[in-house]
N, CA, C, O and CB atoms as a CASP TS submission, in Angstrom:
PFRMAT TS
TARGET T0000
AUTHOR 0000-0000-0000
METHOD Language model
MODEL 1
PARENT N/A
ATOM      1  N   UNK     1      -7.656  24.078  17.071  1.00  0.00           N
ATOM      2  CA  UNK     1      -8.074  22.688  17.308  1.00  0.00           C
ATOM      3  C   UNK     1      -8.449  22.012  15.992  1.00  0.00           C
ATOM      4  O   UNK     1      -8.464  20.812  15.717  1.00  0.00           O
ATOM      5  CB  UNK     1      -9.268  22.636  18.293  1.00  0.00           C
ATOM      6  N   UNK     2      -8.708  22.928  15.351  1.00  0.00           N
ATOM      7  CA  UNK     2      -9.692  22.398  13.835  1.00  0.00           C
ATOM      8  C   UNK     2      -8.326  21.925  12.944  1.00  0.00           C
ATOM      9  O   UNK     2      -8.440  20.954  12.195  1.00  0.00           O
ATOM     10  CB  UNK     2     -10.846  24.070  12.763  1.00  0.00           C
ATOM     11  N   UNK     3      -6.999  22.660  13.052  1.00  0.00           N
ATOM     12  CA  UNK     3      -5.656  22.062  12.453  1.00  0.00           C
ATOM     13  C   UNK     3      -5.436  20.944  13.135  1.00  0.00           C
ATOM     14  O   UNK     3      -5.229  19.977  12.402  1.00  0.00           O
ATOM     15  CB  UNK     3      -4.383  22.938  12.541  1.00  0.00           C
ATOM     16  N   UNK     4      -5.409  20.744  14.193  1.00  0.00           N
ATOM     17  CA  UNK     4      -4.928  19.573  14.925  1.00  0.00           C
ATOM     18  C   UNK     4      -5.657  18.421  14.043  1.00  0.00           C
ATOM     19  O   UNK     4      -5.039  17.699  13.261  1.00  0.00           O
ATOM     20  CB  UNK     4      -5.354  19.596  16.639  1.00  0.00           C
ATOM     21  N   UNK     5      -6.630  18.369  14.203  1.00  0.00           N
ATOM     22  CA  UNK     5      -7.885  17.134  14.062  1.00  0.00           C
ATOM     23  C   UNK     5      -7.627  17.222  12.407  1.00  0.00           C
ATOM     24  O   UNK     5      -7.632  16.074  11.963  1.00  0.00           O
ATOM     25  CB  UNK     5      -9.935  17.617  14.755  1.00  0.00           C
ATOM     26  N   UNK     6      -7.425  18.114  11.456  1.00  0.00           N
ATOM     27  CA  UNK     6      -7.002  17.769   9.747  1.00  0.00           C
ATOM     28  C   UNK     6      -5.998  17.547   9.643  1.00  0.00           C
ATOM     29  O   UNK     6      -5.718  16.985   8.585  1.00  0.00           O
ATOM     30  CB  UNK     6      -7.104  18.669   8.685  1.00  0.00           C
ATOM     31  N   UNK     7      -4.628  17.869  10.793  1.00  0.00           N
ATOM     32  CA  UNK     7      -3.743  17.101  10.615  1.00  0.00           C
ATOM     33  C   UNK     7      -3.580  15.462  10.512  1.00  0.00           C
ATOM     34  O   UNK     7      -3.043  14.814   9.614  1.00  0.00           O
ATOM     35  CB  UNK     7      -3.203  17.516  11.342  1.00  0.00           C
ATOM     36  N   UNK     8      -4.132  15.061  11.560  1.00  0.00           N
ATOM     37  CA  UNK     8      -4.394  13.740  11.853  1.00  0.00           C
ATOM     38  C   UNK     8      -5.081  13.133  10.809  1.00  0.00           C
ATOM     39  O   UNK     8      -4.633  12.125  10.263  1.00  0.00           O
ATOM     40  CB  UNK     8      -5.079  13.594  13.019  1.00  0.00           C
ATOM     41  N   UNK     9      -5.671  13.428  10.626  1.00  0.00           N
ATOM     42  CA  UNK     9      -6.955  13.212   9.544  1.00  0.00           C
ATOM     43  C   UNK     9      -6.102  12.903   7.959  1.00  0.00           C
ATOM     44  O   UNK     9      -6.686  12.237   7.104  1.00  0.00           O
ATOM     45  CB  UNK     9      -8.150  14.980   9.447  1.00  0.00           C
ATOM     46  N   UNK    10      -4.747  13.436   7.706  1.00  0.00           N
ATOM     47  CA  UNK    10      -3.997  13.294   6.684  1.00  0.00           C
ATOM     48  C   UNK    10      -3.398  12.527   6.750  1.00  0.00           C
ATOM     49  O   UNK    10      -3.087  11.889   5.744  1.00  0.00           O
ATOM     50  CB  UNK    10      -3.433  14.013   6.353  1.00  0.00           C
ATOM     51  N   UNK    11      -2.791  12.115   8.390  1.00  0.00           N
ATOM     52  CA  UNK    11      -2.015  11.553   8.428  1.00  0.00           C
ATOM     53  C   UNK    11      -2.222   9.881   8.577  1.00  0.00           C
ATOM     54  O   UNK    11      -1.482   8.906   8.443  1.00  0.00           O
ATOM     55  CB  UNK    11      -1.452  12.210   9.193  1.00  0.00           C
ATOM     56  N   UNK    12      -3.857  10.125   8.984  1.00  0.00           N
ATOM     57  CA  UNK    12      -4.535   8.737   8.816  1.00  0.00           C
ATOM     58  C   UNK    12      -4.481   8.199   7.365  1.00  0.00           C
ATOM     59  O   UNK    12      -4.354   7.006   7.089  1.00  0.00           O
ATOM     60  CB  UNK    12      -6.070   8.818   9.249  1.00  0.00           C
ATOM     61  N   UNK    13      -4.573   9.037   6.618  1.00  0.00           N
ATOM     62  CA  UNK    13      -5.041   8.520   5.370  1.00  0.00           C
ATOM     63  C   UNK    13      -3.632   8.413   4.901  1.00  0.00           C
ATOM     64  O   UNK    13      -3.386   7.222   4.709  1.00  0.00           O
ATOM     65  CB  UNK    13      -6.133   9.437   4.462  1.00  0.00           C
ATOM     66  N   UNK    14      -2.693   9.105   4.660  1.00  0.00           N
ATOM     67  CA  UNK    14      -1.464   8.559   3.787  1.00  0.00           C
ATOM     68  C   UNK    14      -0.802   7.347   4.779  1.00  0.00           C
ATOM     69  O   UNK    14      -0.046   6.623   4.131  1.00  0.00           O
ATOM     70  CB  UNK    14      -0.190   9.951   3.412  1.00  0.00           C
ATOM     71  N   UNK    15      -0.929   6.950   6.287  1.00  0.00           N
ATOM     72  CA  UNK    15      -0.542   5.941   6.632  1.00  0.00           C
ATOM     73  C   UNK    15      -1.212   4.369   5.867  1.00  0.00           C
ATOM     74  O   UNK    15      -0.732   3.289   5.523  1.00  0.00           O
ATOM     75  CB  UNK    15      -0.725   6.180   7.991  1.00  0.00           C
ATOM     76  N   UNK    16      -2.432   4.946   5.864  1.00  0.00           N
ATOM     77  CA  UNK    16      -3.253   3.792   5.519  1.00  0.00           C
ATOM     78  C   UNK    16      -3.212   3.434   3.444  1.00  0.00           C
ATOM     79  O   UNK    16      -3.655   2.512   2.760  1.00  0.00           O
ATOM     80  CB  UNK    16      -5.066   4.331   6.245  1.00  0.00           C
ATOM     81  N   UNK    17      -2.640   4.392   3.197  1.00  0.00           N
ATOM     82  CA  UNK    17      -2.261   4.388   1.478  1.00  0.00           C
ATOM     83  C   UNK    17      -0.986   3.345   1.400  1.00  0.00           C
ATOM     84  O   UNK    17      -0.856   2.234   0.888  1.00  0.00           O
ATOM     85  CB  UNK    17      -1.690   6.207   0.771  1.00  0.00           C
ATOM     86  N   UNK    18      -0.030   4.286   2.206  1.00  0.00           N
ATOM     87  CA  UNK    18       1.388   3.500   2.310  1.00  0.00           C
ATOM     88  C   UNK    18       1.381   2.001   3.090  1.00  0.00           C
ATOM     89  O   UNK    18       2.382   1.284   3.084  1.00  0.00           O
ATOM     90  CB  UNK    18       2.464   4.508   3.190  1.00  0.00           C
ATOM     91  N   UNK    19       0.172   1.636   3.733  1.00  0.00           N
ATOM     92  CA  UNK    19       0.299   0.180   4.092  1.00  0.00           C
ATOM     93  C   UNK    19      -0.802  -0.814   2.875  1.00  0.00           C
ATOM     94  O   UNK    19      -1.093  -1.995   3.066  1.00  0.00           O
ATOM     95  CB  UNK    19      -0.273   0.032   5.960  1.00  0.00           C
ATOM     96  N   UNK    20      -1.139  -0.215   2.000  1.00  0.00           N
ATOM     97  CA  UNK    20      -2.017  -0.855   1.074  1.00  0.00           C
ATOM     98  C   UNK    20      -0.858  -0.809   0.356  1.00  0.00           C
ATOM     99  O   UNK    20      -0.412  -1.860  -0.102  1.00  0.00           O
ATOM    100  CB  UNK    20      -3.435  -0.251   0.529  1.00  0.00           C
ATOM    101  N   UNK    21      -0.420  -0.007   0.218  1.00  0.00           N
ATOM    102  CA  UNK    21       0.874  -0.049  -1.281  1.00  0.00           C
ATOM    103  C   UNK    21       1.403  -1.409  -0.774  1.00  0.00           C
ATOM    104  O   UNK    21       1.359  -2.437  -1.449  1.00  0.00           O
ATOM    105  CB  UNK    21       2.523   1.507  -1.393  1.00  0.00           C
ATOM    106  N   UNK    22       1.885  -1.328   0.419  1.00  0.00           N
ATOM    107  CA  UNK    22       2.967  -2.646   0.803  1.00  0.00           C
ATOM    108  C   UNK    22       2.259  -3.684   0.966  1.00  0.00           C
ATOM    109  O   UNK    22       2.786  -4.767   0.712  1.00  0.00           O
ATOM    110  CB  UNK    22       3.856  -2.574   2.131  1.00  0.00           C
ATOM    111  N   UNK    23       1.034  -3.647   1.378  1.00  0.00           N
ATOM    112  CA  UNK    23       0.324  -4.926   0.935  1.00  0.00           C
ATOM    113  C   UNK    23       0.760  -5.531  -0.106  1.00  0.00           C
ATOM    114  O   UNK    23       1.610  -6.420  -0.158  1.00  0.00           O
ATOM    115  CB  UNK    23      -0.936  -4.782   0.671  1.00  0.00           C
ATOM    116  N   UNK    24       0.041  -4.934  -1.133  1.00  0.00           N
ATOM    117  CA  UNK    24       0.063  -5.157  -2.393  1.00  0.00           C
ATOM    118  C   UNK    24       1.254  -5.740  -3.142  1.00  0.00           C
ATOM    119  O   UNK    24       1.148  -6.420  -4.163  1.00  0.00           O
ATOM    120  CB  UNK    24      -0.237  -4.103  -2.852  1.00  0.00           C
ATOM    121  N   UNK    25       2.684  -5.332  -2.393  1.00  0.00           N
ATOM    122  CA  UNK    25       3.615  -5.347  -2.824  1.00  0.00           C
ATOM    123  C   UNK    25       4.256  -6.953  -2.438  1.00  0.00           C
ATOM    124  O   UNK    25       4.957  -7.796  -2.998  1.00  0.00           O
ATOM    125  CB  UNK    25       4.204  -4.116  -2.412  1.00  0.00           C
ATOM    126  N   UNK    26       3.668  -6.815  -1.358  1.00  0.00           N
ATOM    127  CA  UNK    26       4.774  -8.343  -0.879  1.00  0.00           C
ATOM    128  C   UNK    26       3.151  -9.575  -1.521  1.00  0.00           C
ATOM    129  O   UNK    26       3.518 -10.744  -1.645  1.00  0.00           O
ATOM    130  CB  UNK    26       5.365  -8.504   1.978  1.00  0.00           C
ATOM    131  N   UNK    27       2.034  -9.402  -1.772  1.00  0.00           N
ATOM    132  CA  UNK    27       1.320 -10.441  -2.129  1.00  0.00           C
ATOM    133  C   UNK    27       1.702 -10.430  -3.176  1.00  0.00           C
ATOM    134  O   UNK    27       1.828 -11.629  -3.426  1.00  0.00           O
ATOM    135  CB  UNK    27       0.072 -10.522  -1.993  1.00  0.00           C
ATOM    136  N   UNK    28       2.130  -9.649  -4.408  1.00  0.00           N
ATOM    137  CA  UNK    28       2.996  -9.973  -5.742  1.00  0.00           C
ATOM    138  C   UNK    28       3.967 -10.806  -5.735  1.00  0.00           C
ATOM    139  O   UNK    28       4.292 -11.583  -6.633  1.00  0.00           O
ATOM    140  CB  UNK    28       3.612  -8.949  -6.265  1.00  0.00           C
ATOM    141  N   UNK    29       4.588 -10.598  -4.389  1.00  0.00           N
ATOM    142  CA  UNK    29       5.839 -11.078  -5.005  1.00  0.00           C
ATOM    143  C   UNK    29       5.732 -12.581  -4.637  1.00  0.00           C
ATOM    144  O   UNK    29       6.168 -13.526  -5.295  1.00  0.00           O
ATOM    145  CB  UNK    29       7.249 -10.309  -4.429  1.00  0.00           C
ATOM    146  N   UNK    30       4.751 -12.633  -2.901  1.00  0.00           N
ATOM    147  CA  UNK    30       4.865 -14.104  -2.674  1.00  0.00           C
ATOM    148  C   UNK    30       3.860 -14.825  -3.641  1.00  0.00           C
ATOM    149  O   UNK    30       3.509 -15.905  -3.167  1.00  0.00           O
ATOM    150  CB  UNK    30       4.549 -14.481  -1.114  1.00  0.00           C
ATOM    151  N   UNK    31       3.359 -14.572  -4.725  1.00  0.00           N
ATOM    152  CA  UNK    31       2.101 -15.023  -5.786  1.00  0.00           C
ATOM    153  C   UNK    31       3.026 -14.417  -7.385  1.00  0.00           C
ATOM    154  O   UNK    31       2.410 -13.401  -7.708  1.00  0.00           O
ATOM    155  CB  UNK    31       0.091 -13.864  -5.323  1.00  0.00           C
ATOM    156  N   UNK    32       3.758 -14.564  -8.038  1.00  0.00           N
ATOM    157  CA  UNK    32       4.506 -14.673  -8.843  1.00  0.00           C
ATOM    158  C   UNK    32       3.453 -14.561 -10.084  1.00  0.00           C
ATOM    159  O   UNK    32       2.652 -15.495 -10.119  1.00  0.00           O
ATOM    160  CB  UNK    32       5.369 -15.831  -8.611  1.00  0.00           C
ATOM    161  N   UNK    33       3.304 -13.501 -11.189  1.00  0.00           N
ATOM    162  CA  UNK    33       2.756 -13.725 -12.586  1.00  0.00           C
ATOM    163  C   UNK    33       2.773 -14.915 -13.200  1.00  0.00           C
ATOM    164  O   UNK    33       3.912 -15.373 -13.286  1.00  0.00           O
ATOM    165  CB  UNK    33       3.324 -12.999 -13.430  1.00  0.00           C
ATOM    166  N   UNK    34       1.719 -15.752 -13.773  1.00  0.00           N
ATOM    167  CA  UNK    34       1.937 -16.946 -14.633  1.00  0.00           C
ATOM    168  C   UNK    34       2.461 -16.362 -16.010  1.00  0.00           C
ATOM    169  O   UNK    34       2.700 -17.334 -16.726  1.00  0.00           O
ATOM    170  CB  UNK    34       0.526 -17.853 -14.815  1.00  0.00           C
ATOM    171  N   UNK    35       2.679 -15.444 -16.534  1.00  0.00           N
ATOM    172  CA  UNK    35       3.225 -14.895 -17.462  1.00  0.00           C
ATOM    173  C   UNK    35       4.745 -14.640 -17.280  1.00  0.00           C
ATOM    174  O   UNK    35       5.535 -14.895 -18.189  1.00  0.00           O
ATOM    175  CB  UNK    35       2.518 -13.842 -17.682  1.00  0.00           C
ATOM    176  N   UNK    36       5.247 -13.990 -15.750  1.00  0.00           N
ATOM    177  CA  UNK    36       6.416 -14.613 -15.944  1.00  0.00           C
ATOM    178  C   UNK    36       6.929 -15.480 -15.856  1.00  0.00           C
ATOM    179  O   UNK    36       8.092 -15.478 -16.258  1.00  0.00           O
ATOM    180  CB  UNK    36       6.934 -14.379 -15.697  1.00  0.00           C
ATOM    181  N   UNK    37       6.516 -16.380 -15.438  1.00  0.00           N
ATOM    182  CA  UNK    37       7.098 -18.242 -14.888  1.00  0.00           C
ATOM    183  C   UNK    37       7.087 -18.388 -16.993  1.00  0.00           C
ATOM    184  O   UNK    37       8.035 -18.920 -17.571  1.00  0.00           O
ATOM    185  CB  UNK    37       5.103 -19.932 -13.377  1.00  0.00           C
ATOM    186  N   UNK    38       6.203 -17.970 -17.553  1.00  0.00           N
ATOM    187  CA  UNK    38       5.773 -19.068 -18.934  1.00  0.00           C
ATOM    188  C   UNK    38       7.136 -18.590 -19.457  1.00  0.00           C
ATOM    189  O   UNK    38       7.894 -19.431 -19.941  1.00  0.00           O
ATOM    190  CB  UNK    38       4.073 -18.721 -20.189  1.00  0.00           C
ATOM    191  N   UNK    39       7.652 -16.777 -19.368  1.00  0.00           N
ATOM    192  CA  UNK    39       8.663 -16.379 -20.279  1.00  0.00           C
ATOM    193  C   UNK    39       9.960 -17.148 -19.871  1.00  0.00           C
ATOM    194  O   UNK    39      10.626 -17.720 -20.733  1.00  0.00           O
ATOM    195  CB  UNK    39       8.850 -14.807 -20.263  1.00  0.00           C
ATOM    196  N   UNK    40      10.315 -17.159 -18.551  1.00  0.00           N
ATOM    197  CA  UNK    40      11.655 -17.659 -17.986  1.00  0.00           C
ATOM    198  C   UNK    40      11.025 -19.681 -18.648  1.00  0.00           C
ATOM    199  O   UNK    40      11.761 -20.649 -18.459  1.00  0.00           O
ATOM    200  CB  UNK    40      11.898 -17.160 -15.545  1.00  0.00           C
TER
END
């Protein structure tokens, strides 16, 4: 039972890593660097 419940328990946490990554990912892109707008 004690595997069951640390399974989950991993699987909580790398779900919740991999939806911060993609957070992160699409607010970059829809919010653009003022450093790259200055180079282009």
């Amino acid at each position: 039972m004690k595997k069951l419940i640390g399974f989950v328990a991993i699987l909580g946490i790398v779900f919740s890593l991999a939806a911060n990554v993609s957070y992160t990912d699409t607010a970059e892109e829809s919010h653009p660097r003022p450093l790259v707008v200055d180079e282009i």
